[in-house]
ChimeraX commands (.cxc) that place a marker at each C-alpha (Angstrom):
marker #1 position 11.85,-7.41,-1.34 radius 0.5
marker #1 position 12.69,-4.52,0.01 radius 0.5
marker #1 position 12.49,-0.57,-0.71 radius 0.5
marker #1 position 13.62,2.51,1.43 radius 0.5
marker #1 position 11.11,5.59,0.82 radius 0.5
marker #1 position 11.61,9.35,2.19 radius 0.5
marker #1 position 7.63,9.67,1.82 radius 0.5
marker #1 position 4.39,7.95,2.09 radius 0.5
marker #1 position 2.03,9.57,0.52 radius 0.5
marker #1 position -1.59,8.93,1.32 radius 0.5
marker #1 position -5.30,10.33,0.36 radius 0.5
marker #1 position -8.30,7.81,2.76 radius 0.5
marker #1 position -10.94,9.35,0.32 radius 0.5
marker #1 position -9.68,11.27,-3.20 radius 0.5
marker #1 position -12.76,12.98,-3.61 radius 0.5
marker #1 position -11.33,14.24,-7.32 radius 0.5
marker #1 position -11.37,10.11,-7.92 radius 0.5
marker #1 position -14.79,8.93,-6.99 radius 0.5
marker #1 position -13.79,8.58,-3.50 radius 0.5
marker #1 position -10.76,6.25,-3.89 radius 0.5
marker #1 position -8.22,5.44,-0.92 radius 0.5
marker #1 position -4.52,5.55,-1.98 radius 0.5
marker #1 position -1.28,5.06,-1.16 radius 0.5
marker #1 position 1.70,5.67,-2.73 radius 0.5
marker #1 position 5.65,6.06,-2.67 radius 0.5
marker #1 position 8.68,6.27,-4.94 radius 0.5
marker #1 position 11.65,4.87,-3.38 radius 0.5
marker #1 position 15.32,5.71,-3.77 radius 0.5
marker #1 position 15.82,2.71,-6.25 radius 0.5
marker #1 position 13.25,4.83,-8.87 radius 0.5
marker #1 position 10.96,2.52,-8.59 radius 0.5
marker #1 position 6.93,3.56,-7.88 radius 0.5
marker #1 position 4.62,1.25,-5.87 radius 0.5
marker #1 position 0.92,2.14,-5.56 radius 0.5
marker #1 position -2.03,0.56,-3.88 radius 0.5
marker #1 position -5.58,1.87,-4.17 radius 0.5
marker #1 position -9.24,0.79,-3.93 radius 0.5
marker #1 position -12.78,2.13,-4.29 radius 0.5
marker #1 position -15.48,1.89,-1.88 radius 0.5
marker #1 position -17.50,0.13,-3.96 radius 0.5
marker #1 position -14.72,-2.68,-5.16 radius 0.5
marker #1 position -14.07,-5.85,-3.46 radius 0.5
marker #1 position -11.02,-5.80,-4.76 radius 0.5
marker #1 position -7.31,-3.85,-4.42 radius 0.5
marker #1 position -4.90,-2.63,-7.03 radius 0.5
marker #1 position -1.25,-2.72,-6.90 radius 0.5
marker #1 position 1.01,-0.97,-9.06 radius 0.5
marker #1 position 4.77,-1.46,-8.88 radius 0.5
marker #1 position 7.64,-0.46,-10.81 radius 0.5
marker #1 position 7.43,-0.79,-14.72 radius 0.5
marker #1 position 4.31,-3.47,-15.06 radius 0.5
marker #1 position 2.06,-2.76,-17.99 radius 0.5
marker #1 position -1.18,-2.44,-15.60 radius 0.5
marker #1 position -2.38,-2.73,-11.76 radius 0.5
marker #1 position -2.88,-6.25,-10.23 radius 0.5
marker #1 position -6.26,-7.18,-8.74 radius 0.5
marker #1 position -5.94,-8.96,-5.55 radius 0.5
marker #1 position -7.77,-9.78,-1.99 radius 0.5
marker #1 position -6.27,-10.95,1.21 radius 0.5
marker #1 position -3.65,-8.47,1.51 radius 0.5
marker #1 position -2.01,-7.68,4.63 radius 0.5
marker #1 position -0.09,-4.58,6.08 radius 0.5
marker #1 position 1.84,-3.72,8.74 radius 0.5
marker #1 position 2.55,-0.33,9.45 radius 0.5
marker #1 position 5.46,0.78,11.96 radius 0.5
marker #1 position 6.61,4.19,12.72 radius 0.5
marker #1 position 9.65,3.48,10.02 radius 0.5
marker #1 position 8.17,0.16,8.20 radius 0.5
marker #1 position 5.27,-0.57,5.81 radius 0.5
marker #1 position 5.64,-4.52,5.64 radius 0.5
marker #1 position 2.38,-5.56,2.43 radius 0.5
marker #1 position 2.04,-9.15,2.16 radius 0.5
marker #1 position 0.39,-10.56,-0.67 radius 0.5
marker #1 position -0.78,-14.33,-1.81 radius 0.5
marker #1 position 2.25,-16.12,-2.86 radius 0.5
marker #1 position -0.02,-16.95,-6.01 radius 0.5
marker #1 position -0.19,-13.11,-6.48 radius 0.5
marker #1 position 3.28,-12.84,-6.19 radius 0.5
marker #1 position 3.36,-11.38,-10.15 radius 0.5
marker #1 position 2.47,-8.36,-8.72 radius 0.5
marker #1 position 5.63,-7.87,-6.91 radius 0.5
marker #1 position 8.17,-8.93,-9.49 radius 0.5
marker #1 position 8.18,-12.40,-8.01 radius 0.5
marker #1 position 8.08,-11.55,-4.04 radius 0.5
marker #1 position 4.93,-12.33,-1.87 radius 0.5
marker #1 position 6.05,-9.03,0.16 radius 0.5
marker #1 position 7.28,-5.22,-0.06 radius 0.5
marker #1 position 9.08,-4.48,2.74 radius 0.5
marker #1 position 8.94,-0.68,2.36 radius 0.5
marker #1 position 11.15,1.27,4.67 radius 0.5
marker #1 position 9.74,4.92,5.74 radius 0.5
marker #1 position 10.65,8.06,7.27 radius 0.5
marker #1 position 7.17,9.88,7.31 radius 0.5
marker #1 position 6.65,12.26,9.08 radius 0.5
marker #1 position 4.84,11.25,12.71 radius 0.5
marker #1 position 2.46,13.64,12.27 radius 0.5
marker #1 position 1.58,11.76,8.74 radius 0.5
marker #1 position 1.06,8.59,10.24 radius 0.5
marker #1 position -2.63,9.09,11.56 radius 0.5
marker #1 position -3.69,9.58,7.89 radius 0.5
marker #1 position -1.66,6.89,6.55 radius 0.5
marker #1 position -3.21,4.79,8.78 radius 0.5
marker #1 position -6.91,5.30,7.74 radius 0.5
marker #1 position -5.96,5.36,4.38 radius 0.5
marker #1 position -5.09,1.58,4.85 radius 0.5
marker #1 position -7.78,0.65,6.93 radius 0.5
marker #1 position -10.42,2.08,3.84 radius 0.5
marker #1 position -8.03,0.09,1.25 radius 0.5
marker #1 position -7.90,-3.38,3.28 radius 0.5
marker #1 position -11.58,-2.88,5.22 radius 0.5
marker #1 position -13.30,-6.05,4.06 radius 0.5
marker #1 position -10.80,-7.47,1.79 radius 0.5
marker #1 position -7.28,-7.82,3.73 radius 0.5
marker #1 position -6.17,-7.42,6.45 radius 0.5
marker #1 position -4.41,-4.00,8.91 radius 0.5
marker #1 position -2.17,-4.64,11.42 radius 0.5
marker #1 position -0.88,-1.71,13.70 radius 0.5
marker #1 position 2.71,-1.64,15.01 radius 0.5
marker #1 position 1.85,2.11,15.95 radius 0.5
marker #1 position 2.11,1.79,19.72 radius 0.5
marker link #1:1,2 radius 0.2
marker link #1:2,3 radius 0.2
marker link #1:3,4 radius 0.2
marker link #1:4,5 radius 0.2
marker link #1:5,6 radius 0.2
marker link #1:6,7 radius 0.2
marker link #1:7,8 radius 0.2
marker link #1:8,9 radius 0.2
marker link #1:9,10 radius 0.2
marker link #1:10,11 radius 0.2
marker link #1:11,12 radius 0.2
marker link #1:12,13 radius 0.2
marker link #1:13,14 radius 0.2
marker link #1:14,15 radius 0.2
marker link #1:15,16 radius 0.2
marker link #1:16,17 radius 0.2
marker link #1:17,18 radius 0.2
marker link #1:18,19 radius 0.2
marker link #1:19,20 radius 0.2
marker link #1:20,21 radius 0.2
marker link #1:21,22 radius 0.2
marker link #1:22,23 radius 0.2
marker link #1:23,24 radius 0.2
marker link #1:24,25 radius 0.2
marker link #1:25,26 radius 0.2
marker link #1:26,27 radius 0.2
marker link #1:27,28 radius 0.2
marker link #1:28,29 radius 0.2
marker link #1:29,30 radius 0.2
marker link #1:30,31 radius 0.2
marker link #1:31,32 radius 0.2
marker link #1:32,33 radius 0.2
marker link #1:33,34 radius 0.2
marker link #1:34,35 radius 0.2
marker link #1:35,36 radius 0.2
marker link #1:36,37 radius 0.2
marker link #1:37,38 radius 0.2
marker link #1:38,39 radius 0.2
marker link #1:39,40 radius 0.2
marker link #1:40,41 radius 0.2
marker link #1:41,42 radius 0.2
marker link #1:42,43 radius 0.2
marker link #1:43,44 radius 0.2
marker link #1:44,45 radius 0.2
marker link #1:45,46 radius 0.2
marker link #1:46,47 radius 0.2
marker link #1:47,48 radius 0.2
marker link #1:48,49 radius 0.2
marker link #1:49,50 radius 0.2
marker link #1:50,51 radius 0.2
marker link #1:51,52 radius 0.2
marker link #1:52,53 radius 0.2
marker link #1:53,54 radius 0.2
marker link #1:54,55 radius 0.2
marker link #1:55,56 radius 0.2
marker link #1:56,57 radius 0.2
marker link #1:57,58 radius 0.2
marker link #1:58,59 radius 0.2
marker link #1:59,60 radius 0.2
marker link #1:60,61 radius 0.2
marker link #1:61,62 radius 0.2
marker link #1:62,63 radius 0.2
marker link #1:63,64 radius 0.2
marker link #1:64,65 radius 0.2
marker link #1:65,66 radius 0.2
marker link #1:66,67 radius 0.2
marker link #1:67,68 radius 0.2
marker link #1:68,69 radius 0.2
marker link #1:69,70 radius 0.2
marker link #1:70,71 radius 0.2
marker link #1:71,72 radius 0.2
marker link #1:72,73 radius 0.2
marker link #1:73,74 radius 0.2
marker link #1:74,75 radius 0.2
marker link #1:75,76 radius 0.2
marker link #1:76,77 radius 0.2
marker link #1:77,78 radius 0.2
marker link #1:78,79 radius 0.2
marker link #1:79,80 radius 0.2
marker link #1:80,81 radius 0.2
marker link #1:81,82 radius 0.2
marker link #1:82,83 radius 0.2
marker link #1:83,84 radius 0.2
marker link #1:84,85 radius 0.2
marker link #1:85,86 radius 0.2
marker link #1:86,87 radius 0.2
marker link #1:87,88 radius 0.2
marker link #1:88,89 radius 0.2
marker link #1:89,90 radius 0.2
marker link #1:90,91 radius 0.2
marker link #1:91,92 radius 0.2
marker link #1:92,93 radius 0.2
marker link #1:93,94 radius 0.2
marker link #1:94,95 radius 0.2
marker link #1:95,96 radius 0.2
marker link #1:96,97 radius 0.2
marker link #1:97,98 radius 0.2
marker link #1:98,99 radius 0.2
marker link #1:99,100 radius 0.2
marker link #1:100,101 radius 0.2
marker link #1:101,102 radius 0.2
marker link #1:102,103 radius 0.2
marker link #1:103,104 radius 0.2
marker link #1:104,105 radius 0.2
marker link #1:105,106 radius 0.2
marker link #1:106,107 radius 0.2
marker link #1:107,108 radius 0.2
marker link #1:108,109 radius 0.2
marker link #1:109,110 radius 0.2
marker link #1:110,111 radius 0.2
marker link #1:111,112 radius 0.2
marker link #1:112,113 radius 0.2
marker link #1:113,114 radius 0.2
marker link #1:114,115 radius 0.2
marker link #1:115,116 radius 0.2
marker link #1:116,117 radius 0.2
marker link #1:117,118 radius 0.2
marker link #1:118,119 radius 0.2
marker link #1:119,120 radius 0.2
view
């Protein structure tokens, strides 16, 4: 699946949310995907589009571009993602963004996925 996005938004440490990491876009199709964690979970949340509730999962990855945010998630997961194992979630955040983005998905995946940098 795929999404085009004008803005990731990020927050590595919400302190007004017991310290959770989150990250979070609408894209031009209306629809809202959200992934967040707290330091002291194992475990990630995804939100996306009109689902009644968040999906736990582990073993997420994510790739992160300067114009690409590429999450892949367990094909038996794949619920969370309106049947897809992946969001391909195309960006134009701002470069100066990119540095916060970043640690906000290394605090989300750090000991339960996986962060790959395609930052250069």
């Amino acid at each position: 699946m795929q999404i085009t996005t004008p803005l990731l938004m990020a927050n590595p440490c919400d302190d007004e949310e017991d310290n959770m990491a989150m990250l979070c876009c609408h894209s031009e199709q209306g629809d809202m995907f959200l992934m967040t964690r707290y330091p002291d979970e194992d475990e990630l949340e995804i939100t996306f589009g009109d689902v009644d509730g968040p999906s736990v999962l582990e073993g997420v990855k994510a790739t992160l571009s300067p114009t690409r945010l590429l999450i892949e998630i367990s094909p038996s997961d794949a619920d969370a993602l309106n049947g897809d194992d992946h969001i391909e979630i195309l960006h134009s955040a701002d470069p100066s963004e990119l540095a916060e983005i970043e640690q906000t998905l290394h605090n989300i995946l750090k000991g339960t996925g996986t962060y790959v940098s395609e930052l250069g």
